[in-house]
C-alpha positions in Angstrom: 0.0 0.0 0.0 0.7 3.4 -1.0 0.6 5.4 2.6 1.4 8.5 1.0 -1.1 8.4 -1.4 -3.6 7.8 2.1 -5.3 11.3 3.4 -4.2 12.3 7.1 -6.6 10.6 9.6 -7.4 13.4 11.4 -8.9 14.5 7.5 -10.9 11.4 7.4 -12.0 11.3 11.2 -13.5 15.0 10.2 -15.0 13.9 7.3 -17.1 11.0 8.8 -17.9 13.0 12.0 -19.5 15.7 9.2 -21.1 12.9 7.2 -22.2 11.0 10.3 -23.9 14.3 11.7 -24.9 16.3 8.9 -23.5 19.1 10.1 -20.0 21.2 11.5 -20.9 21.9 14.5 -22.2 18.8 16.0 -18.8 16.7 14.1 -17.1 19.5 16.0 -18.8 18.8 19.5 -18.0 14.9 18.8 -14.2 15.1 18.3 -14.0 18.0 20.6 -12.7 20.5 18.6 -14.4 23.8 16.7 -16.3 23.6 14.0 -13.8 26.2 12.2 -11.4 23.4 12.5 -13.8 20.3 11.2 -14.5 22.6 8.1 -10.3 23.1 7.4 -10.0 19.7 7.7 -12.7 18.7 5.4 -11.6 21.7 2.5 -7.8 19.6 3.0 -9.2 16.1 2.4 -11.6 18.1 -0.8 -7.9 19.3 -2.1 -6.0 16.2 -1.8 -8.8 14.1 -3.5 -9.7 17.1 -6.2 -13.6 16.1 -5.5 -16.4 17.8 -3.8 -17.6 16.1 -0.8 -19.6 18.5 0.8 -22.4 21.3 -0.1 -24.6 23.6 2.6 -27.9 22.5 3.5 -29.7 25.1 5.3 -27.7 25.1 8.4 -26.4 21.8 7.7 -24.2 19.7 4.7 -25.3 17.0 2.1 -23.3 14.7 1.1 -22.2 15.0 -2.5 -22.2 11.6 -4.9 -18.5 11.4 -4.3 -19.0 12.1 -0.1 -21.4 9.3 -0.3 -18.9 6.8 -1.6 -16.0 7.7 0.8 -18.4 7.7 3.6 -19.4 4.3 3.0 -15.9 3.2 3.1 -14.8 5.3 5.7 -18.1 3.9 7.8 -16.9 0.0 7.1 -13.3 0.8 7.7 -13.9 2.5 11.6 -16.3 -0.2 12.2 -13.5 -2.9 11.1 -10.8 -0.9 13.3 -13.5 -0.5 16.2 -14.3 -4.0 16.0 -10.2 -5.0 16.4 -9.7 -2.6 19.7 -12.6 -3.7 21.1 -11.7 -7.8 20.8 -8.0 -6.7 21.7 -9.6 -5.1 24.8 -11.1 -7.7 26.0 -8.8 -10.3 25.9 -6.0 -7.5 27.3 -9.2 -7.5 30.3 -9.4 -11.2 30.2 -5.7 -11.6 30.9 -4.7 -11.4 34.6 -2.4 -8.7 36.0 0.5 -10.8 36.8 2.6 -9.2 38.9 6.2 -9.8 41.0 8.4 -9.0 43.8 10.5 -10.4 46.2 8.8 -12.6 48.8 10.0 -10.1 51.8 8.2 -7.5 49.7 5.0 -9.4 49.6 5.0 -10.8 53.4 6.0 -7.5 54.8 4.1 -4.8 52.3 1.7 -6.2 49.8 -0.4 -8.9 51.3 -1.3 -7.0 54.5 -2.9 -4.1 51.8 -4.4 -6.0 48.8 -7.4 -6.7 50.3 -7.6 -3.0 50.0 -6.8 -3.5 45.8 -9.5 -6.2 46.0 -12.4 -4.2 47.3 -11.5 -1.4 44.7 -10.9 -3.5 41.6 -13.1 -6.8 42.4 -12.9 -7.0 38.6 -9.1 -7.3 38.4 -7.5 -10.8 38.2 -4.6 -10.8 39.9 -1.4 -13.3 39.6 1.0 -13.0 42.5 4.8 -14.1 41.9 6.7 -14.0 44.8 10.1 -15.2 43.7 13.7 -14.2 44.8 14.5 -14.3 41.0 14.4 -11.6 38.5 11.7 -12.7 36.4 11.9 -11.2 32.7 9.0 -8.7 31.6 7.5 -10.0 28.4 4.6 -8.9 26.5 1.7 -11.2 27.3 3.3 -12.2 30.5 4.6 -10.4 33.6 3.0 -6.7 34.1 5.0 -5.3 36.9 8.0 -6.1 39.1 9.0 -4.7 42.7 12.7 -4.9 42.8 15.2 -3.7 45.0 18.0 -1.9 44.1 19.2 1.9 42.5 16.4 1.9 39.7 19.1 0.7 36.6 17.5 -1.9 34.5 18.3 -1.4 30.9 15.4 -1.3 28.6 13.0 -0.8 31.7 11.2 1.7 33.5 11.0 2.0 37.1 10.0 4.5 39.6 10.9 4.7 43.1 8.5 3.1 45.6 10.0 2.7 49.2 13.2 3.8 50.1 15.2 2.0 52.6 18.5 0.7 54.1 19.7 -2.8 54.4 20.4 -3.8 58.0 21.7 -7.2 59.7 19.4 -8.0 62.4 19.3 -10.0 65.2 16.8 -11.1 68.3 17.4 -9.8 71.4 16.6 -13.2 73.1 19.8 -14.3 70.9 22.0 -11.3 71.4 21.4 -10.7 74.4 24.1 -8.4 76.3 26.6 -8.9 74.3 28.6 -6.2 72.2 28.7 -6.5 68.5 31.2 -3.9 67.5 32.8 -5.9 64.4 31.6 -7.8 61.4 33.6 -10.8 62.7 31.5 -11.3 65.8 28.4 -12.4 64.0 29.8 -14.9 62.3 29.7 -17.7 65.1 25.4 -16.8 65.1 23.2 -18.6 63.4 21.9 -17.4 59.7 18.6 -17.4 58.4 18.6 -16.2 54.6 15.7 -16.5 52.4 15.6 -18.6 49.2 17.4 -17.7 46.5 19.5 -14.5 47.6 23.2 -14.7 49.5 22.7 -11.6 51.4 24.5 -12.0 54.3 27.7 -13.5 52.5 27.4 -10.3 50.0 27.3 -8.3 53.0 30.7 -9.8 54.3 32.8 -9.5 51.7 32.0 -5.8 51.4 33.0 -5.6 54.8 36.4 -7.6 53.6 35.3 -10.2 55.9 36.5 -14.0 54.7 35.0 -16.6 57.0 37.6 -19.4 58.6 34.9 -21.9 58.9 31.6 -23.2 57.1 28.7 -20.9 58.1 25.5 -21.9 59.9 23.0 -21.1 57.4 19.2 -22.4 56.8 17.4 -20.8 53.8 13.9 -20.2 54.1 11.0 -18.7 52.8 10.4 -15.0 53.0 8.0 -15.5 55.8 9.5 -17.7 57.7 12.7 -15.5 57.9 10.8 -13.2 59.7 9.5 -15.4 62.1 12.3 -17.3 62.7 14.1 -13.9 63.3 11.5 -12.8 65.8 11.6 -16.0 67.5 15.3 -15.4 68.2 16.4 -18.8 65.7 19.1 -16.7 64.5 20.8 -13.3 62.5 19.2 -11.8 59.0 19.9 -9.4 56.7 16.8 -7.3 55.1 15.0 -4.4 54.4 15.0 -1.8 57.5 11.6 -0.7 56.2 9.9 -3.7 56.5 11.2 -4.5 60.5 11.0 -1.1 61.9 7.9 -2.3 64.5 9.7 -5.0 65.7 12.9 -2.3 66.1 10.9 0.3 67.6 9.1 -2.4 70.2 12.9 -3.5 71.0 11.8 -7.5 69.9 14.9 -6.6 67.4 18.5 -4.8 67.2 20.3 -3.7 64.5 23.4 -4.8 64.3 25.1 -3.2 61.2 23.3 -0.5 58.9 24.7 -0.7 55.6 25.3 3.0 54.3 26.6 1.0 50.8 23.0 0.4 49.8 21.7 4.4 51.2 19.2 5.4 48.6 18.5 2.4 47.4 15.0 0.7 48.1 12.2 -1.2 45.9 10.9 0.3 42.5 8.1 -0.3 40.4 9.1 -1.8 37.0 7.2 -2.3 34.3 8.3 -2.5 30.0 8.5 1.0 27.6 4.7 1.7 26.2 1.4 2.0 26.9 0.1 0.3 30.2 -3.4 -1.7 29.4 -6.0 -0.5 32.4 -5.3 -3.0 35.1 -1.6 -2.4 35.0 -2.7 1.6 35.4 -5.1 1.1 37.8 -2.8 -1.0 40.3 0.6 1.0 39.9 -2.1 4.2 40.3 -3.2 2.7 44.0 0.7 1.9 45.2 1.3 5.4 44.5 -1.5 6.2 46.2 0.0 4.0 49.3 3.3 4.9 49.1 5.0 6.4 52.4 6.3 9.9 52.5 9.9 9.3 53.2 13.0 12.4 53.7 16.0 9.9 53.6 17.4 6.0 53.0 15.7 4.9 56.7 
């Protein structure tokens, strides 16, 4: 096909407004623009086809022969294209929002407030993906990924969400009284670590600590982390955001604050382009939840 030899669509649009309505004004009202503009648009399509499509009726138009036969094509052709969006609407409507993060993330934030998503959107399907793995963003597939970090993912887009540092964190039923003033001293503590991440052993060699012996380390489930940190079972390293009630009520202590991950915290990342409605609707009522934070704490 020829596009150049195809009149601008804003031409055409005005021209089956006019034909649809009979009249400038009222294609005007319909595409929300003046009737002086309809009536340019429609002399622009006349000059680029060289044929009259349009003569005054009173206070309306008729259609000439040759407006009659481009209507009827124009009519057939909008119906066609409003026939596609609609069918890709509804299967885009059809599809659930699947969405991921990390399963700290979901324990700690999400599933204590998406009941609140639920009452507002009972018509969204959601697909919840707690994994400690980056899962790829792919059209058809995963909408949306909380992830932690500076907000640098090539070929994404992400917005800050929650700021926060990372701290290693232990019980005070296991610390107890004793001083932890050096890396080195927790590494004779028990570890919990969730699945799938290596925090604590990350952490350590930033600090240039090598350990001499096999660490005591069970991997868990996000939720279980927690637990098993309130209960005392042994040391963790997370997100300060998500333990700062057990801090405050003294059930934890921090033991190191890591100033290497200061401004860093979870984002909201989704692919380039237009977002279908569910995606808008759920990154629109985060927003709408997310804390009012000065700093990294």
């Amino acid at each position: 096909m020829d596009w150049r030899a195809i009149p601008s669509l804003n031409s055409l649009r005005a021209f089956a407004a006019v034909a649809e309505t009979r009249s400038l004004s009222a294609a005007g009202r319909d595409l929300n623009v003046t009737h002086a503009a309809i009536s340019q648009q429609v002399r622009a399509l006349e000059k680029h086809l060289g044929v009259q499509l349009t003569n005054r009726a009173g206070r309306g138009v008729e259609l000439t022969e040759e407006g009659a036969q481009l209507y009827e094509g124009l009519r057939k052709g909008f119906d066609a294209i409003g026939e596609a969006i609609e069918a890709i609407s509804r299967k885009a409507s059809a599809r659930p929002l699947n969405i991921t993060m990390t399963p700290s993330f979901a324990v700690s934030w999400l599933m204590p407030r998406i009941n609140d998503f639920r009452h507002k959107h009972p018509d969204i399907e959601l697909m919840l993906n707690p994994s400690a793995e980056v899962v790829e963003l792919s059209p058809g597939g995963t909408d949306l990924a909380v992830r932690f970090g500076r907000g640098t993912w090539p070929g994404l887009e992400s917005e800050p969400f929650l700021k926060t540092n990372f701290v290693v964190v232990g019980a005070k039923c296991l610390i107890g009284d004793r001083k932890i003033e050096n890396p080195e001293d927790i590494l004779d503590y028990p570890w919990l670590q969730e699945y799938g991440t290596n925090e604590l052993a990350h952490w350590l060699e930033r600090q240039g600590v090598v350990p001499q012996a096999k660490l005591n380390v069970t991997h868990l489930p996000g939720y279980m982390v927690l637990e098993g940190l309130r209960r005392g079972d042994g040391i963790s390293a997370t997100a300060k955001a998500f333990i700062e009630p057990d801090i405050e009520a003294g059930n934890l202590q921090v033991l190191f604050e890591d100033r290497f991950h200061s401004g860093a915290g979870y984002h909201l990342v989704t692919r380039p382009g237009v977002q279908r409605a569910a995606l808008k609707a759920f990154v629109s009522w985060m927003r709408s939840l997310r804390p009012e934070q000065s700093d990294g704490t």
